[in-house]
The first five atom37 places (N, CA, C, CB, O) and aatype in JSON, in Angstrom:
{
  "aatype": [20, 20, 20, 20, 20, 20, 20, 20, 20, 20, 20, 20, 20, 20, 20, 20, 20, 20, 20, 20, 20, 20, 20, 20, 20, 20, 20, 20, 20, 20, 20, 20, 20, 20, 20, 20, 20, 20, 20, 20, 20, 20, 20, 20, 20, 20, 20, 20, 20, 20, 20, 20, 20, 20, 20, 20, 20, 20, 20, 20, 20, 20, 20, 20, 20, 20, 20, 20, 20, 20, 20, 20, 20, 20, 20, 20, 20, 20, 20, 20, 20, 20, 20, 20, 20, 20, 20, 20, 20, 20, 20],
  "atom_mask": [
    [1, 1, 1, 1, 1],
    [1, 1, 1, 1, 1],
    [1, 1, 1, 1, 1],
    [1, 1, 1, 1, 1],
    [1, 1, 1, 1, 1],
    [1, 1, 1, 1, 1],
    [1, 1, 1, 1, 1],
    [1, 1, 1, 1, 1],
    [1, 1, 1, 1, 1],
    [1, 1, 1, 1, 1],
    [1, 1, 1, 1, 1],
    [1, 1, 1, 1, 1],
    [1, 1, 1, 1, 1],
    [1, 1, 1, 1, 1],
    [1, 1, 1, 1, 1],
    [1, 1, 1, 1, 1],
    [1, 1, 1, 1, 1],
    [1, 1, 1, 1, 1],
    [1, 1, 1, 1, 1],
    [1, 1, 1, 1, 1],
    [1, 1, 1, 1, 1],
    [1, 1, 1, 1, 1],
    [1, 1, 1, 1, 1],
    [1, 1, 1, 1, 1],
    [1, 1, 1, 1, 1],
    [1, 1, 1, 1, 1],
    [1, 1, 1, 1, 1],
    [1, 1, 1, 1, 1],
    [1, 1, 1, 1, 1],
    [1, 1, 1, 1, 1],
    [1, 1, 1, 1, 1],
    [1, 1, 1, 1, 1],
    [1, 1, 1, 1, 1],
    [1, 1, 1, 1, 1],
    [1, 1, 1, 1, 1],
    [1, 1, 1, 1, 1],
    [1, 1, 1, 1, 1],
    [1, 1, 1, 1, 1],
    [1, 1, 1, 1, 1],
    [1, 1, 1, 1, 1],
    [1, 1, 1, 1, 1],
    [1, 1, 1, 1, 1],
    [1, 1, 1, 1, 1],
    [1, 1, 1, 1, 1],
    [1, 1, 1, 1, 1],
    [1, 1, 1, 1, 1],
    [1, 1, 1, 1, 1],
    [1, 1, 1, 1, 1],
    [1, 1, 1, 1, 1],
    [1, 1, 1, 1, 1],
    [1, 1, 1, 1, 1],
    [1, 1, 1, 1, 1],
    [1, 1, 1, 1, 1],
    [1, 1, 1, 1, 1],
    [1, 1, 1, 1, 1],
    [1, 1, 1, 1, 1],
    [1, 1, 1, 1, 1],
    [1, 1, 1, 1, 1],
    [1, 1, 1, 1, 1],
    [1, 1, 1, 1, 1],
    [1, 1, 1, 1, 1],
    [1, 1, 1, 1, 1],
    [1, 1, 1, 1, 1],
    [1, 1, 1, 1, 1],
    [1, 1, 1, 1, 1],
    [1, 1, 1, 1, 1],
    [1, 1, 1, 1, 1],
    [1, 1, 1, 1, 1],
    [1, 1, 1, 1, 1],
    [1, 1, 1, 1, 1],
    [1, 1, 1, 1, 1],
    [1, 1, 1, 1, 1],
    [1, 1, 1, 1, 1],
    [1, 1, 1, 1, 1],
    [1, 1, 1, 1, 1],
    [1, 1, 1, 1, 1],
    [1, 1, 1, 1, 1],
    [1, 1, 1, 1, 1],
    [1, 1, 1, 1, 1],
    [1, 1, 1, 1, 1],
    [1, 1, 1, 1, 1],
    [1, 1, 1, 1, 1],
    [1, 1, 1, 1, 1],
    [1, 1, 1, 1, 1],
    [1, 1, 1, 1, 1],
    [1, 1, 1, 1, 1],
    [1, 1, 1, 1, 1],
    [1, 1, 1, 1, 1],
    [1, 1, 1, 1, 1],
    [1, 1, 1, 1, 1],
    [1, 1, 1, 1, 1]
  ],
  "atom_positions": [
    [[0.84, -1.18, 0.0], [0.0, 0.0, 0.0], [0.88, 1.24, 0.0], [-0.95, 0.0, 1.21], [2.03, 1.18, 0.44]],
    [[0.29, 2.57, -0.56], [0.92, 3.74, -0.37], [1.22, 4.16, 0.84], [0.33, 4.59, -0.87], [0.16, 4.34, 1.45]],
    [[2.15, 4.41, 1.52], [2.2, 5.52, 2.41], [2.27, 7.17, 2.21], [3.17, 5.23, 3.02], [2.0, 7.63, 1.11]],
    [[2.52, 7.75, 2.94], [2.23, 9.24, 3.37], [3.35, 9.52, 2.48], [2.3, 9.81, 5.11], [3.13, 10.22, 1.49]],
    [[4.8, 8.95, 2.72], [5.87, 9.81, 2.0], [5.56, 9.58, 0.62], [7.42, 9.43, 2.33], [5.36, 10.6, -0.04]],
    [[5.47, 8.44, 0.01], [5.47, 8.41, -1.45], [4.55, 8.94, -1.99], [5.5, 7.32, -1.97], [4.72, 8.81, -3.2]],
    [[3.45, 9.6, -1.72], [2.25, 10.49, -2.24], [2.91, 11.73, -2.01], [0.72, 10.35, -1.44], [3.03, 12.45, -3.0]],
    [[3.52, 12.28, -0.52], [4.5, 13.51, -1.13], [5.26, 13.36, -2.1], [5.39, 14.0, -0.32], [4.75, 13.71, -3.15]],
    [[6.32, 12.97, -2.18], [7.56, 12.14, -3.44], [6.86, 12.27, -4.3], [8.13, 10.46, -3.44], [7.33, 13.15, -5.01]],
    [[5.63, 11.78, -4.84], [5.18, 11.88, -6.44], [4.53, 13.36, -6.37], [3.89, 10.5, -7.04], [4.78, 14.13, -7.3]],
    [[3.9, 13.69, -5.54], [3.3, 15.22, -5.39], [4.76, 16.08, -5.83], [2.64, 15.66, -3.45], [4.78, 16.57, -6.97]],
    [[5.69, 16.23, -5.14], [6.63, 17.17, -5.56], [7.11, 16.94, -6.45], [7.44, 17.46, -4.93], [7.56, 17.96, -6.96]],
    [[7.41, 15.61, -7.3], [7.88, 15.73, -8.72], [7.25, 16.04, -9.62], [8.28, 14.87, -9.16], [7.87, 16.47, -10.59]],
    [[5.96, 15.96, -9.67], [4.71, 16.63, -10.45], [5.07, 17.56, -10.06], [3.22, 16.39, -10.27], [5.57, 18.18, -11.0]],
    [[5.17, 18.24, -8.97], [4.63, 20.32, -9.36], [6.34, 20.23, -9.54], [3.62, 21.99, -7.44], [6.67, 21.4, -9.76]],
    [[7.49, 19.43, -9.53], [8.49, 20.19, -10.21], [8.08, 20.1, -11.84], [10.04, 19.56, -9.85], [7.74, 21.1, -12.46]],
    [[8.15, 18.79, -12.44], [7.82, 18.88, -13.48], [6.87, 20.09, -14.22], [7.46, 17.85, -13.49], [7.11, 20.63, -15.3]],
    [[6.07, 20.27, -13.57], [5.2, 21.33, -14.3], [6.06, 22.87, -13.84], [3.3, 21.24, -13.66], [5.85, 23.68, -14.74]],
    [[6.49, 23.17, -13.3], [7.06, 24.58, -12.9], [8.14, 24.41, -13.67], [7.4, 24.97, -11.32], [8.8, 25.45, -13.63]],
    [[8.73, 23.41, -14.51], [10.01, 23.91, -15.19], [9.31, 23.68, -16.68], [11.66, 22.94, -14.8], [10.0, 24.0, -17.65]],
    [[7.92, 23.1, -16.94], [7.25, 23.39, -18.18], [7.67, 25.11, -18.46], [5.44, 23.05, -17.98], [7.81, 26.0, -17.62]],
    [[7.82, 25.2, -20.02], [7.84, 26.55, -20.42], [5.87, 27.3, -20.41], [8.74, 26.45, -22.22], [4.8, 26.81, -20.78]],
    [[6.17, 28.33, -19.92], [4.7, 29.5, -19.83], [3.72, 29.15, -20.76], [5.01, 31.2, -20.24], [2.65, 29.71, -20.52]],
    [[3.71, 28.6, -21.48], [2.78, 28.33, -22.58], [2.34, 27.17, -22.79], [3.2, 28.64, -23.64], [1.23, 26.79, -23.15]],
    [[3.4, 26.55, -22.53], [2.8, 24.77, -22.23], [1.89, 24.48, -20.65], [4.54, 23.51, -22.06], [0.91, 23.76, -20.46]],
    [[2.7, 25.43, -19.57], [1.68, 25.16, -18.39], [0.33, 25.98, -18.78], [2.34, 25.71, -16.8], [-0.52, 25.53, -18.01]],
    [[-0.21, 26.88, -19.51], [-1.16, 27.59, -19.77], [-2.13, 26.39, -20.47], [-0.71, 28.89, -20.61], [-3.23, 26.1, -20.0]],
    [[-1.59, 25.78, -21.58], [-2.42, 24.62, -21.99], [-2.66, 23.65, -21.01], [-1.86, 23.96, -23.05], [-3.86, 23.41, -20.85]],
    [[-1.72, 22.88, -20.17], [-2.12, 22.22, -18.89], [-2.94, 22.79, -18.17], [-1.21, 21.98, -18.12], [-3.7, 21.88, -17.85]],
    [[-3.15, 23.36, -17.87], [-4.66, 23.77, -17.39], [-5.8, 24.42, -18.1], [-4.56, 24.6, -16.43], [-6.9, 24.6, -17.57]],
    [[-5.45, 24.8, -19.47], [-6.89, 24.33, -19.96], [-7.36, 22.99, -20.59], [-7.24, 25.19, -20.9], [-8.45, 22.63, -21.03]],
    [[-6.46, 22.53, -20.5], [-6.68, 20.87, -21.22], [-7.33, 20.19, -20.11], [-5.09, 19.89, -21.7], [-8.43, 19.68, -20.29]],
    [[-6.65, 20.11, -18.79], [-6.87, 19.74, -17.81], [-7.42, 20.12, -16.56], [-6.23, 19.49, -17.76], [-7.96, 19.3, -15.81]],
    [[-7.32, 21.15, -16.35], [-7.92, 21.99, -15.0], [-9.15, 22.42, -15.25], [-7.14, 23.3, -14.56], [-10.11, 22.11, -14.54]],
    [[-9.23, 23.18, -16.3], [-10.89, 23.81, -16.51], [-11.81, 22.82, -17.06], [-11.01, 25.14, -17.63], [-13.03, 22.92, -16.94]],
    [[-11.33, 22.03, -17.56], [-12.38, 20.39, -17.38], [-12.82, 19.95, -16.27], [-11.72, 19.07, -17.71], [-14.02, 19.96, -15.98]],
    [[-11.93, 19.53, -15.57], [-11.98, 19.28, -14.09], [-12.66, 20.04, -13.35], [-10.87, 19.29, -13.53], [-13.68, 19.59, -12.82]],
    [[-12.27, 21.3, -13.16], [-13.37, 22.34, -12.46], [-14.78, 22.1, -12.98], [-13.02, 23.95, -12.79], [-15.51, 21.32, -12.38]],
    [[-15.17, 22.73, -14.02], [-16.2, 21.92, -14.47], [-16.92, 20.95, -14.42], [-16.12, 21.76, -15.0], [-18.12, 21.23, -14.48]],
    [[-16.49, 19.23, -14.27], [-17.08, 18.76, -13.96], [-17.42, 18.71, -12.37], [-16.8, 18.03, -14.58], [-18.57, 18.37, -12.08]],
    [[-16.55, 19.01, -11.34], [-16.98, 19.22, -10.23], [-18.0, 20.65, -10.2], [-15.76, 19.21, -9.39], [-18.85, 20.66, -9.32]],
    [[-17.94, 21.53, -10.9], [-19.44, 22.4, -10.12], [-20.57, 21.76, -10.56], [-19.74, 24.13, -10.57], [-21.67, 21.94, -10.04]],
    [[-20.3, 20.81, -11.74], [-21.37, 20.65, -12.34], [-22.29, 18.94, -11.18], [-20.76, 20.44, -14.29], [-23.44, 18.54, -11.07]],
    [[-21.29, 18.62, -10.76], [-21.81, 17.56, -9.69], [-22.55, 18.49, -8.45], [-20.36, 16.55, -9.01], [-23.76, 18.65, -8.24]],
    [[-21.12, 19.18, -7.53], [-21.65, 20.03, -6.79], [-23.19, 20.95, -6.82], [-20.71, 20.7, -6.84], [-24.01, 21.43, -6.03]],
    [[-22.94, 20.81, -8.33], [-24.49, 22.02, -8.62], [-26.04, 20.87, -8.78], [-24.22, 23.2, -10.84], [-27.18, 21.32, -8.89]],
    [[-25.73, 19.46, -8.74], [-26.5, 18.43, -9.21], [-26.76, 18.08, -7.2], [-25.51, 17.06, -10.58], [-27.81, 17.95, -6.56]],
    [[-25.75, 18.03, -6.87], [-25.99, 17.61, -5.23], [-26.86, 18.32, -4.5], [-24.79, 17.72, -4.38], [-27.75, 17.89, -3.76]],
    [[-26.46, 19.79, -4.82], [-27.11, 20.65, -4.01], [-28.49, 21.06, -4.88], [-26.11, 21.91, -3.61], [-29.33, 21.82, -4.42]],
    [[-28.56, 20.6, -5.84], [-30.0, 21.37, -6.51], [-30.67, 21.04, -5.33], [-30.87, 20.74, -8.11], [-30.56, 22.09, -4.7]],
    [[-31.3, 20.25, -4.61], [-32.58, 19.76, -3.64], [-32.9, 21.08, -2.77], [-32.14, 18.31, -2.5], [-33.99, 21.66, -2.71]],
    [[-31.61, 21.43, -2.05], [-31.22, 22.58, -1.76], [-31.67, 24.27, -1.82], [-30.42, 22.39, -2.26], [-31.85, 25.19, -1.02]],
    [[-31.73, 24.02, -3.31], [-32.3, 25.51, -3.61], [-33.56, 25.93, -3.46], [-32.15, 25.85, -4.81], [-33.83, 27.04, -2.99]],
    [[-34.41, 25.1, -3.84], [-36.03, 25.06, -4.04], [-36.24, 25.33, -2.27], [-36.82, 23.2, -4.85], [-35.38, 24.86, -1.53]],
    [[-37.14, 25.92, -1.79], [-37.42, 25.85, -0.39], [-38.68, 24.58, -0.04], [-37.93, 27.47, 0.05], [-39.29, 24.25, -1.06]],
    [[-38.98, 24.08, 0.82], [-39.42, 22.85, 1.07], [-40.59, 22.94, 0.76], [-39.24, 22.35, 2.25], [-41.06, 21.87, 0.37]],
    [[-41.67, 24.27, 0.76], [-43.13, 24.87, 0.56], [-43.28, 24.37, -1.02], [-43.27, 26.83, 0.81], [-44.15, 23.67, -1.55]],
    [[-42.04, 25.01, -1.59], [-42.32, 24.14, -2.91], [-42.13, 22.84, -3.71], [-41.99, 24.64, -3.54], [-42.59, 22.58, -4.82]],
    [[-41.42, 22.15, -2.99], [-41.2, 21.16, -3.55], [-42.37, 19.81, -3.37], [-39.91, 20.98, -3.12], [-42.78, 18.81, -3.95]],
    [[-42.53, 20.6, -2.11], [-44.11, 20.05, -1.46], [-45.17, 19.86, -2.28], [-44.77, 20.98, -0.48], [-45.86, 18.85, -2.41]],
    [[-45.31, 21.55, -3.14], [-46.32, 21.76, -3.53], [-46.63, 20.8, -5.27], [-46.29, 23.36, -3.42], [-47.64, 20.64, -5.96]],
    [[-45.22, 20.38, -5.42], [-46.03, 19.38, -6.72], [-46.49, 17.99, -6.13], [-44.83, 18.94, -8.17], [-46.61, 16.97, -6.81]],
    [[-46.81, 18.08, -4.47], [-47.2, 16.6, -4.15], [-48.65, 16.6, -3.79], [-46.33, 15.95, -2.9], [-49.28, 15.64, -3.35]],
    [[-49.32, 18.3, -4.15], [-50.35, 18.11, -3.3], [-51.16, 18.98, -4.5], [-50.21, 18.66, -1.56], [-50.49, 19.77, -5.17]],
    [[-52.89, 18.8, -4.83], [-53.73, 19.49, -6.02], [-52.78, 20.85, -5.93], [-55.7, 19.76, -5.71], [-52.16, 21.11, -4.89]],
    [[-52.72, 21.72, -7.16], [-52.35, 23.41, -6.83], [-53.49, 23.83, -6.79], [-51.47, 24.37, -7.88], [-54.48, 23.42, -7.4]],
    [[-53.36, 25.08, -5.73], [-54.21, 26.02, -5.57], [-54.35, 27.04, -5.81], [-54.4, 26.14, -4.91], [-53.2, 27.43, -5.61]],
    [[-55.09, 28.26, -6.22], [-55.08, 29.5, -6.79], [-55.09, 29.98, -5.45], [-56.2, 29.95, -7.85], [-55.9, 29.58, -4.62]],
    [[-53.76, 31.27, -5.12], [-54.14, 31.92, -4.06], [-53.7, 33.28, -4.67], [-53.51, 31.42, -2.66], [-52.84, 33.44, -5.54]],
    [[-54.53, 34.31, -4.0], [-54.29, 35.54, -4.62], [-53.05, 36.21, -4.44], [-55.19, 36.36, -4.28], [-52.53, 36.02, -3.34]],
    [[-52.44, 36.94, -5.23], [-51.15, 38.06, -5.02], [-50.79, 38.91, -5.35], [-50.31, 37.96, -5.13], [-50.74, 38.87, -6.57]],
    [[-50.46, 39.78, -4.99], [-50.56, 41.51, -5.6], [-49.79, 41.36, -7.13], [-49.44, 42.95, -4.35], [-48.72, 40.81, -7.37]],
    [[-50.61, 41.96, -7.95], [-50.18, 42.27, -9.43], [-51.63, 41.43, -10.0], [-48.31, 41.52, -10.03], [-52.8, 41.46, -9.62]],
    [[-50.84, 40.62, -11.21], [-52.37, 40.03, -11.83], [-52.83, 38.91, -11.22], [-52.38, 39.6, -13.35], [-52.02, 38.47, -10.4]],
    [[-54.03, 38.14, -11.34], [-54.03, 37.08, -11.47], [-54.23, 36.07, -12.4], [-54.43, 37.02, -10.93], [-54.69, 36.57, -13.43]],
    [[-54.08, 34.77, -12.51], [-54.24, 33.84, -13.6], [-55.94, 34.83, -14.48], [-54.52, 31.79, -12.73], [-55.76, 35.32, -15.6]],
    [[-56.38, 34.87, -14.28], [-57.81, 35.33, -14.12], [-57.58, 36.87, -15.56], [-58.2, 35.94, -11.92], [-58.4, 37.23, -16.41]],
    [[-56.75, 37.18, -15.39], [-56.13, 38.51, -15.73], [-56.66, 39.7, -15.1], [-56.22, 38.75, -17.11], [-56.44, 40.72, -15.74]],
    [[-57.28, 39.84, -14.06], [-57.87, 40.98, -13.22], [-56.65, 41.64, -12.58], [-58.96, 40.46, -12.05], [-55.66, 40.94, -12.83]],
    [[-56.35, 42.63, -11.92], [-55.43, 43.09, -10.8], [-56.37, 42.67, -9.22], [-55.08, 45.03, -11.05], [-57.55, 42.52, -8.89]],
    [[-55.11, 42.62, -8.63], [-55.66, 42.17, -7.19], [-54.36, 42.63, -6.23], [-56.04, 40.26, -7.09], [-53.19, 42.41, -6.52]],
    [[-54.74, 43.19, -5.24], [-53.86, 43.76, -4.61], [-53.46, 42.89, -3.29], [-54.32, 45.08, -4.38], [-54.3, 42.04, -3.0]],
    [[-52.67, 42.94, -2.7], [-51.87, 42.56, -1.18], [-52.98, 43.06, -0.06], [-50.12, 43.57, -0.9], [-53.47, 44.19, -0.12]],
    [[-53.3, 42.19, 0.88], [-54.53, 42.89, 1.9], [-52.99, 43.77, 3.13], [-56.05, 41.0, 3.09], [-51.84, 43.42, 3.41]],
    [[-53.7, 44.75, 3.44], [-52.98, 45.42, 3.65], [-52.81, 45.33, 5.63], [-53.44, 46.65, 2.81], [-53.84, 44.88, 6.13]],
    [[-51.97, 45.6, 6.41], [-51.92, 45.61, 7.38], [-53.25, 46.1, 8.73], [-50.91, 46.14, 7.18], [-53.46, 47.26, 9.06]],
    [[-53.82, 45.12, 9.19], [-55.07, 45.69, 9.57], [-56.25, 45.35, 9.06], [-55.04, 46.82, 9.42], [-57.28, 45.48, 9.72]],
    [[-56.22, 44.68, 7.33], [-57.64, 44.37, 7.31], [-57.73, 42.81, 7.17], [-58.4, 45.16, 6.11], [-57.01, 41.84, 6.92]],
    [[-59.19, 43.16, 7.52], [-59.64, 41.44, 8.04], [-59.49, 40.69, 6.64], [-61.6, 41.19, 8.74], [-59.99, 41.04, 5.57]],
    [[-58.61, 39.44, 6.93], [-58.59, 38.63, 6.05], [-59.36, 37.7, 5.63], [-57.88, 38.28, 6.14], [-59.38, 37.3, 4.46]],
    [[-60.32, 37.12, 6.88], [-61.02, 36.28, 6.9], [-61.98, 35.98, 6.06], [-61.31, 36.31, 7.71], [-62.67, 34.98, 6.25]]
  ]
}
């Protein structure tokens, strides 16, 4: 099995190798290789956490009939309908 030193040992001959690459060849090493890589990790990261984004009210809400509830601007309806305002009875 690997130990600790020989994963340093190959770690530092890699970043020597690449630091005595000439400026233009390490510039392609990382777009050949790095910005792929990045990439596919946000693109996991961004797949893990989707569940995440949505808040729980909605994700809910494709489990249950939808309901029309009113909200200031239009409605489905195309009427205007305003926000009940602080104080009046909602009931």
């Amino acid at each position: 099995m690997w130990d600790v030193r020989t994963i340093i040992d190959g770690w530092d001959a890699f970043e020597l190798w690449v630091t005595q690459l000439a400026f233009p060849f390490q510039v392609l090493l990382v777009i050949v290789v790095l910005l792929p890589l990045c990439g596919l990790v946000a693109t996991l990261v961004d797949r893990v956490t989707e569940r995440f984004d949505t808040p729980a009210s909605e994700r809910r809400a494709s489990e249950r009939p939808a309901v029309e509830r009113p909200t200031a601007g239009r409605s489905t309806s195309g009427r205007t309908v305003s926000a009940p305002k602080p104080g009046d009875d909602v009931s």
